[in-house]
C-alpha positions in Angstrom: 8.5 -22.7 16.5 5.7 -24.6 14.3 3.4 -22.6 12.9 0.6 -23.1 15.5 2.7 -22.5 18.2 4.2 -19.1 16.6 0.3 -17.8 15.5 2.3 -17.4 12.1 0.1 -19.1 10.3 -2.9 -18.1 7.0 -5.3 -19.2 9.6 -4.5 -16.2 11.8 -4.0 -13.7 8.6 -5.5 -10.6 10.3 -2.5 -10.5 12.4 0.3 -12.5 10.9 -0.5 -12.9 7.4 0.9 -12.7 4.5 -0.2 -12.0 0.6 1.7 -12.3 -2.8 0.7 -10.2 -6.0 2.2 -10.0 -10.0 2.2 -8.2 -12.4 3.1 -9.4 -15.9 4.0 -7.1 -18.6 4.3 -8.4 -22.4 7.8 -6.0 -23.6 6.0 -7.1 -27.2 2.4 -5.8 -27.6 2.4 -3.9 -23.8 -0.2 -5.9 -22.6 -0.7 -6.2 -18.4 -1.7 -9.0 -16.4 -2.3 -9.7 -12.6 -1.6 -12.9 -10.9 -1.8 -14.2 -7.4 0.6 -16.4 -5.9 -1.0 -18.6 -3.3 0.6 -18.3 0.4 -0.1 -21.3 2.5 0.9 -21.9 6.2 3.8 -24.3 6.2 3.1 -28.1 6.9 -0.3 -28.0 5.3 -1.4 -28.2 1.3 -3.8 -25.7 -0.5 -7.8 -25.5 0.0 -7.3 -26.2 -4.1 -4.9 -25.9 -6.9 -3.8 -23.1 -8.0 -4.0 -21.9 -11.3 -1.0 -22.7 -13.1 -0.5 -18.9 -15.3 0.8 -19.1 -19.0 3.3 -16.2 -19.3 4.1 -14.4 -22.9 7.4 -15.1 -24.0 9.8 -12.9 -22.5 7.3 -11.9 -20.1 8.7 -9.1 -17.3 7.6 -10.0 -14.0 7.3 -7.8 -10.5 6.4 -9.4 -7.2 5.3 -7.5 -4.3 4.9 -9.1 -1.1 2.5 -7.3 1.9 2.3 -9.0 5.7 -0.4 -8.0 8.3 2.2 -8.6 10.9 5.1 -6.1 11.4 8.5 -7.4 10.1 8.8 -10.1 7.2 11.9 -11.4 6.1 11.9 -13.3 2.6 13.9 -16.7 2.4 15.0 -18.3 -0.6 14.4 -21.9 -1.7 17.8 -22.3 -2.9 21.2 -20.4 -2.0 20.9 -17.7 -5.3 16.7 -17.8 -5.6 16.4 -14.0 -4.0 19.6 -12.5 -6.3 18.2 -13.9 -9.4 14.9 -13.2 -8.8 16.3 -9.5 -8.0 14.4 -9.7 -4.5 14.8 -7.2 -1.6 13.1 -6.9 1.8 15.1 -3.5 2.6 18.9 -2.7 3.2 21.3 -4.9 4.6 19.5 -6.4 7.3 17.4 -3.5 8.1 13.9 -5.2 6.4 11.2 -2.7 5.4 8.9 -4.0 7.4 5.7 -5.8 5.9 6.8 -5.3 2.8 9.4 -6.8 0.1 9.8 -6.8 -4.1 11.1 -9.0 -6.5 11.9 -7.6 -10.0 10.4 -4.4 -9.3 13.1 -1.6 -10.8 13.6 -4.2 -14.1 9.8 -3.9 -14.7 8.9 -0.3 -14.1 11.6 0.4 -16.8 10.2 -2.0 -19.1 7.0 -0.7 -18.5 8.3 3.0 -19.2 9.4 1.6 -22.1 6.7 0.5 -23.3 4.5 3.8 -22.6 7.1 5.6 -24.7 6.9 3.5 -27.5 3.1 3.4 -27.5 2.6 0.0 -26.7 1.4 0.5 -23.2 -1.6 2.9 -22.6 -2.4 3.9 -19.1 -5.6 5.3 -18.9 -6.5 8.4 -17.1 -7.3 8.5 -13.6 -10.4 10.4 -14.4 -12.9 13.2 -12.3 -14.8 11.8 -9.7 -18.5 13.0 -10.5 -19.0 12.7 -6.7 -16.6 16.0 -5.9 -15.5 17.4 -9.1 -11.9 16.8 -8.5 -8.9 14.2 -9.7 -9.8 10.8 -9.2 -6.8 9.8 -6.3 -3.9 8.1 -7.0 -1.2 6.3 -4.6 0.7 9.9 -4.8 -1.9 12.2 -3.8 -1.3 13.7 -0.7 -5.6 13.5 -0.5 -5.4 10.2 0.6 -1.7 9.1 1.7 -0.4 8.3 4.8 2.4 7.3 6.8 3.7 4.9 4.6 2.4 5.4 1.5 2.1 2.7 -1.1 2.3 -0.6 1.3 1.0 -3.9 0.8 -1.2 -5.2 -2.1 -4.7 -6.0 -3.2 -4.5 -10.0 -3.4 -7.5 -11.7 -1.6 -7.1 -15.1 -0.5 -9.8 -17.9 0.6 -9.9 -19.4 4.2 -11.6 -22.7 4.4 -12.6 -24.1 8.1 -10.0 -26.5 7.8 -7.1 -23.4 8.0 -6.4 -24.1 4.4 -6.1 -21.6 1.9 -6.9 -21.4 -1.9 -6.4 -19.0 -4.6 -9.6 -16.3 -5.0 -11.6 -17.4 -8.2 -15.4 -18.6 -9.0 -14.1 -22.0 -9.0 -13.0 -22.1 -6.2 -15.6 -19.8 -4.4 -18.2 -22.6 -5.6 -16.1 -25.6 -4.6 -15.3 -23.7 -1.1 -18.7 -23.5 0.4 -18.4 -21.5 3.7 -14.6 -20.1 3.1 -13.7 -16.3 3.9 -12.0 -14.1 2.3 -8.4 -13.3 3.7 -7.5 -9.8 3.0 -3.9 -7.6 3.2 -4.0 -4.6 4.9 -3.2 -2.1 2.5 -2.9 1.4 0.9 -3.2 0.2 -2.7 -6.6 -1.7 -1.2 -7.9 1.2 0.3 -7.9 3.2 -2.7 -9.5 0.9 -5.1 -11.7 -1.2 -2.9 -13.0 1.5 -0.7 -12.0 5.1 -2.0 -12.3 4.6 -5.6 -16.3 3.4 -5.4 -17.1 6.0 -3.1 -16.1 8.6 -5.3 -17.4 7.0 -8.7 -13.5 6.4 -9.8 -12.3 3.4 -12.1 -8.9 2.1 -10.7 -6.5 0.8 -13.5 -6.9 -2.8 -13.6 -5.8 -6.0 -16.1 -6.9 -8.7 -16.5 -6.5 -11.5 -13.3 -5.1 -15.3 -14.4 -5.3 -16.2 -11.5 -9.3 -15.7 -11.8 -9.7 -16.7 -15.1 -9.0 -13.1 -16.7 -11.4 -11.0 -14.5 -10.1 -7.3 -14.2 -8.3 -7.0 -11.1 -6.1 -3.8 -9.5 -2.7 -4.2 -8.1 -0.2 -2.4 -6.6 1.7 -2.0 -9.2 -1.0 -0.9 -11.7 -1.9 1.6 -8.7 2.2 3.0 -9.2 1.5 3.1 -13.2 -1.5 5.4 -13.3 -0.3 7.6 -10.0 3.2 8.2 -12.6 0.6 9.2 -15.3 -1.9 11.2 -14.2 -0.6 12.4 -10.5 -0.3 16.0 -10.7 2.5 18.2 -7.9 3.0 18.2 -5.3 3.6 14.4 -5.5 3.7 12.7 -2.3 6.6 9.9 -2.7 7.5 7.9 0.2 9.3 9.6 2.6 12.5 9.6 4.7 10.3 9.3 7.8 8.3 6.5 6.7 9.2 4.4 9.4 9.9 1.2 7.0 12.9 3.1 5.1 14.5 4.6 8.5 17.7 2.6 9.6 18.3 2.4 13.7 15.5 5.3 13.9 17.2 7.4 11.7 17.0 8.8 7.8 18.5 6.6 5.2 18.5 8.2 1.4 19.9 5.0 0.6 17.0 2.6 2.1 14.6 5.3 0.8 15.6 5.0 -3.0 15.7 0.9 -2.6 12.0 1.3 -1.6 11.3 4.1 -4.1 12.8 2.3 -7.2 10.7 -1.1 -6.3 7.5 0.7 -7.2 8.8 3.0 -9.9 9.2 6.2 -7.9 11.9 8.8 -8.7 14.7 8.9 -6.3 15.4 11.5 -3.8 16.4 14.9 -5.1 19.0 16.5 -2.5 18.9 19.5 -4.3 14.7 19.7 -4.4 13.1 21.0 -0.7 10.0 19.7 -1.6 11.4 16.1 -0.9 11.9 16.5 2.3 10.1 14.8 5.1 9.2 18.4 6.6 7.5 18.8 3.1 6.1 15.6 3.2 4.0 16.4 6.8 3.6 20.2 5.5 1.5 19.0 2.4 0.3 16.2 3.9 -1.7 18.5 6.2 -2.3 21.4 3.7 -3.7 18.8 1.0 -5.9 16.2 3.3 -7.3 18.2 5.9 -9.4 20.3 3.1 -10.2 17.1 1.0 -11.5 15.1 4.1 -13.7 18.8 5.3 -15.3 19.2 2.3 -16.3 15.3 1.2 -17.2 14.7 4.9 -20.6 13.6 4.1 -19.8 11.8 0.8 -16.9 9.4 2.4 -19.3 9.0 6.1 -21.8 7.3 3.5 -19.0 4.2 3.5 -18.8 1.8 5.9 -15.2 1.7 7.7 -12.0 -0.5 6.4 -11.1 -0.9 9.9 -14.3 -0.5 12.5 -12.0 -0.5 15.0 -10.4 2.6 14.3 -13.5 4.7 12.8 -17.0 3.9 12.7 -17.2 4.9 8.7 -14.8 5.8 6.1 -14.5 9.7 6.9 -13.6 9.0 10.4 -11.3 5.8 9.3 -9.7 8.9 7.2 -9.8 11.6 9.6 -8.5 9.2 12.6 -5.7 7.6 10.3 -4.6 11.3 8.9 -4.1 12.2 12.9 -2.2 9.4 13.8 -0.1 9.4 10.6 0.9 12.9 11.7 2.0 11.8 14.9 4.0 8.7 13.4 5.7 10.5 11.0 6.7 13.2 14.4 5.5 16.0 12.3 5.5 18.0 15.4 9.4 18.2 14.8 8.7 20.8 11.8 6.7 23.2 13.5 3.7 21.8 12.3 0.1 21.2 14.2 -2.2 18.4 13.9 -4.9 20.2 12.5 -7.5 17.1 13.0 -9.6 16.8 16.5 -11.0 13.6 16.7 -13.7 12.0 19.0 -13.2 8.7 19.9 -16.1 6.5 21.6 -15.2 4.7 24.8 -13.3 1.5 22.9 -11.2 4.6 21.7 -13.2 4.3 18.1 -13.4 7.6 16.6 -17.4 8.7 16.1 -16.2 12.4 14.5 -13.8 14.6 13.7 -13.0 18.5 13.0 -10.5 20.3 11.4 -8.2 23.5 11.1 -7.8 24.1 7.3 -5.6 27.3 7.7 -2.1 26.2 5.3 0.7 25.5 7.8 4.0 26.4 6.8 6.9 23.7 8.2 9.8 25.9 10.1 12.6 22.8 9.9 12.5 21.8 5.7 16.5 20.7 5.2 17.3 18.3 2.2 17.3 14.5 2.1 19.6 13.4 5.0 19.1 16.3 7.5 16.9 17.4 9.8 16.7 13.9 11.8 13.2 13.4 13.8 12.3 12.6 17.6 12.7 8.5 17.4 9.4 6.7 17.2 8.5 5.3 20.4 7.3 1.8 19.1 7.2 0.4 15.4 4.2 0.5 13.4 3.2 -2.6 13.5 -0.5 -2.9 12.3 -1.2 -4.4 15.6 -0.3 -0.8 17.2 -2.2 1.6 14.8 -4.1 -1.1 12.0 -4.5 2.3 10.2 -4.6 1.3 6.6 -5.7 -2.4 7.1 -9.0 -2.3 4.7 -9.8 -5.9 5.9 -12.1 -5.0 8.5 -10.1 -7.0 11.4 
C-alpha cells in the first residue's frame, strides 16, 4: 500500500505515527546531548532541513524509536544497517510493539562508566515542594503503568502541506501555521505534564537539534530513575504486554527490553520481580499517591481528554485500566480505583481503596502465566499514556 492509502503516514501521526530520539554521550569529558531524527512519510521531502548534528569523536550513540500505532517493525537501508547499528524491535520476530532501540545496552554501559569515573553527574531528582515527596522517576511505581518506560519525548512540526520538519525556532518561524506532532509516551508524561505540576526539574541536555536548548529524553529519563529511584523499583515487567511472546512470559524478551534502557535483568531468585509484585506494588504505591495529590494533579489539564477530563482523572482512569491489562486480577488482587466516566465514557472522578493488598499467586520470573489479553494494546484501544492530546 502507498502511504495514503495505508493512513501510515506523519500526516496522520495521532494514530500511525512515528518519532525518533538520541542521545549522545561524550566517553571523554561525560558530556550529554539530545538529538532528533526527523521521520518523514515516504514519497515526500521534509517541511525543512534538518540540522545536520556535529558528534564528539568517539561519540556513543542510543536511538529509541516510539509509534502511535501498535506494532512497528524497523527496516534497514542496507542488508547489515540494523546488526551494526546494534538495532532490535523485540525477539525473533515477536516485535515489542511501538517500540525499538538501536545501541542502547553499548551506551548505558558507557554511561555507567562514565558516572563511576566522575565524568558524568546525574543530578538528583529532587522534592517536589508541591507534596513533600521524591520528585518521580520512570521507576516509581507513583506514576507507572502498564508498560512502563515506552516511547519518547521528540516533537515534530506538521505543515498543511503533510510535511514535516525538525522542532526548532527556525523552523517554528519559517513554518507559519504548523502543529506540533507529538509521541504518545511515558517518558513525555513525566516531564511534560507530571514534572511541572509538581514543581520537579526533569534531567535534560542540551538539544542540537534545536540549537542547544535543554531538552528531556527517554534515555536521560532511565539515567536519573537509576540514580535517584529509591525500592521497590518498578522495572518492566513480564506482563507488559510488549515483552510477552504468543500471550505468554518471556524472561528472555523481558531482559532484551530491559537492557535497551539500562534496566537490570530479571532476578529468578528475587520475588519482588515478579509480575504479581509488579500489580501488588503497583496498587499499594499509586492508589495513595493519586488520594492524597488529588487536588494538586486535577489543577492540570488532561494528556488525553478523551480518557479524563484533567490530569488526576487521566491518572486515576489509566491506573484502572493498567490493572486490568496487566490481568492483575490473576494474583488475588482488586482494583482499588472506582471511576466515573461521563457518557463518551470520559472519566469526570474517581475514588479509591487505599488498604495494602497483598498478591496470593507471587512465583519467580517464568511462572505463574496470566489469563491472555483479550486484544493488544494498541493506543487506539486504551490511548492511556498518549500525552499528545489526540
Amino acid at each position: 500500500m502507498s502511504p495514503a492509502d495505508s493512513g501510515c503516514n506523519m500526516a496522520n501521526a495521532g494514530s500511525l505515527g512515528a518519532f525518533v530520539q538520541a542521545t549522545i554521550l561524550d566517553p571523554a569529558t561525560g558530556a550529554l546531548s539530545v538529538y532528533e531524527p526527523l521521520v518523514i512519510t515516504q514519497g515526500t521531502t521534509p517541511a525543512a532541513a534538518p540540522v545536520v548534528p556535529t558528534l564528539p569523536a568517539g561519540a556513543i550513540v542510543t536511538i529509541d524509536i516510539g509509534f502511535n500505532g501498535t506494532d512497528l517493525s524497523q527496516v534497514g537501508a542496507t542488508p547489515n544497517a540494523l546488526r551494526q547499528g546494534n538495532c532490535v524491535d523485540g525477539l525473533n520476530g515477536s516485535v515489542f510493539g511501538q517500540v525499538s532501540f538501536c545501541n542502547g545496552p553499548q551506551f548505558f554501559q558507557a554511561a555507567a562508566r562514565a558516572e563511576q569515573q566522575g565524568k558524568l553527574k546525574v543530578p538528583a531528582a529532587g522534592t517536589s515542594p508541591k507534596t513533600g515527596q521524591p520528585c518521580p522517576t520512570t521507576r516509581g511505581y507513583d506514576v507507572i503503568d502498564q508498560d512502563p518506560s515506552d516511547n519518547v519525548t521528540t516533537i515534530y512540526l506538521l505543515t498543511a502541506s503533510g510535511q514535516t520538519a525538525q522542532l526548532n525556532a527556525a523552523n517554528t518561524s519559517a513554518l507559519a501555521g504548523a502543529t506540533k506532532l507529538v509521541n504518545g509516551s511515558d517518558n513525555a508524561l513525566l516531564t511534560d505534564f507530571l514534572d511541572p505540576t509538581l514543581d520537579c526539574t526533569p534531567f535534560e541536555a542540551p538539544d542540537l537539534s534545536q540549537d542547544g536548548m535543554m531538552s528531556s529524553a527517554q534515555a536521560l529519563n532511565e539515567l536519573a530513575a537509576a540514580k535517584d529511584q529509591t525500592a521497590p523499583l518498578a522495572l518492566i515487567p513480564e506482563n507488559d504486554e510488549m515483552v510477552m511472546v504468543n500471550d505468554a512470559f518471556s524472561v528472555q524478551k523481558t531482559n532484551l527490553y530491559r537492557a535497551q534502557i539500562g534496566q537490570p535483568p530479571l532476578n529468578p531468585r528475587n520475588v519482588s520481580d515478579t509480575p504479581a509484585n509488579f500489580c501488588q506494588e503497583m496498587e499499594n504505591v499509586q492508589t495513595p499517591f493519586l488520594a492524597a495529590n488529588q487536588a494538586l494533579l486535577a489543577t492540570d489539564a488532561s494528556p488525553v481528554p478523551d480518557v479524563g477530563n484533567n490530569l488526576f482523572t487521566f491518572m486515576a482512569n489509566r491506573l484502572s485500566m493498567s490493572f486490568a491489562n496487566l490481568n492483575c486480577q490473576d494474583y488475588g488482587l482488586k482494583d482499588a480505583v472506582t471511576v466515573t466516566l461521563d457518557g463518551n465514557g470520559v472519566a469526570t472522578a474517581a475514588t479509591f481503596n487505599t488498604a495494602q493488598q497483598t498478591a496470593t499467586t507471587n512465583t519467580g520470573p517464568g511462572g505463574g502465566q496470566p489469563t491472555p489479553p483479550k486484544h493488544r494494546r494498541g493506543r487506539h484501544h486504551h490511548p492511556i499514556d498518549n500525552p499528545s492530546g489526540e
